[in-house]
N, C-alpha and C positions, 0 to 999 in steps of 0.2 A: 520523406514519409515520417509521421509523426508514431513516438513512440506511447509505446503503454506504460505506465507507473504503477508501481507497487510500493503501496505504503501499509508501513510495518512499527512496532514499537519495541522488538529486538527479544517479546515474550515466548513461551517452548512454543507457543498457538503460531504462533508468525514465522517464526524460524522454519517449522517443519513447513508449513505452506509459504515461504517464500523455497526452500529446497525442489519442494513438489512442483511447484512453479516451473523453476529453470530447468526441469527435467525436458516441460511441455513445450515453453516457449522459449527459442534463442536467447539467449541474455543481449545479442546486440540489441534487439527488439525490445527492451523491457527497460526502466528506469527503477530499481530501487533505492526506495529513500525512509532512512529510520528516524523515524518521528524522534523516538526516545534520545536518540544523538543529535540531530537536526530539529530543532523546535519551531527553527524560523521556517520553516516549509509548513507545519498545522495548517495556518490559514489557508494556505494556497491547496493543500489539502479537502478543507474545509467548500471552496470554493467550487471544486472539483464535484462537491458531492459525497466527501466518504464522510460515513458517521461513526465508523468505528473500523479497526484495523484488526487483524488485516483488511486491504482491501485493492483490489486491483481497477485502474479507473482506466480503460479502453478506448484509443486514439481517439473512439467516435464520441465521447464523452461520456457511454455508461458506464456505471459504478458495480463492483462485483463484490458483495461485503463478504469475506470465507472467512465464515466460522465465527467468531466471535473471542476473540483477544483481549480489546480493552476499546471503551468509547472513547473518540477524541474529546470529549469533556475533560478526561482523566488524566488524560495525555500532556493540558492546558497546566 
């Protein structure tokens, strides 16, 4: 079973909704990945669909932008 991803850039906006997050869903079911540590992931990010972080990208391939943290431009 293919997991969901959560990409995040480690800001209070991300933090609290990656928290809020694992409240909902299992963490085995969940991949997060901090752009702001992890850089070499962006693109693959980027590829996914997210335009800005946070953002949770769902097995089926849609993209869930929450809230508004920081654009992956900034990220770059």
């Amino acid at each position: 079973m293919a997991k969901a991803v959560f990409y995040h850039a480690g800001c209070p906006v991300c933090v609290s909704a990656e928290q809020d997050l694992l409240t909902l869903i299992p963490e085995r079911e969940v991949d997060v990945v901090h752009l702001g540590s992890d850089r070499s992931k962006i693109e693959t990010a980027e590829k996914a669909g997210v335009r800005s972080v946070p953002a949770l990208v769902l097995p089926n391939g849609n993209v869930l932008h929450i809230n508004f943290g920081a654009s992956i431009a900034d990220l770059k």
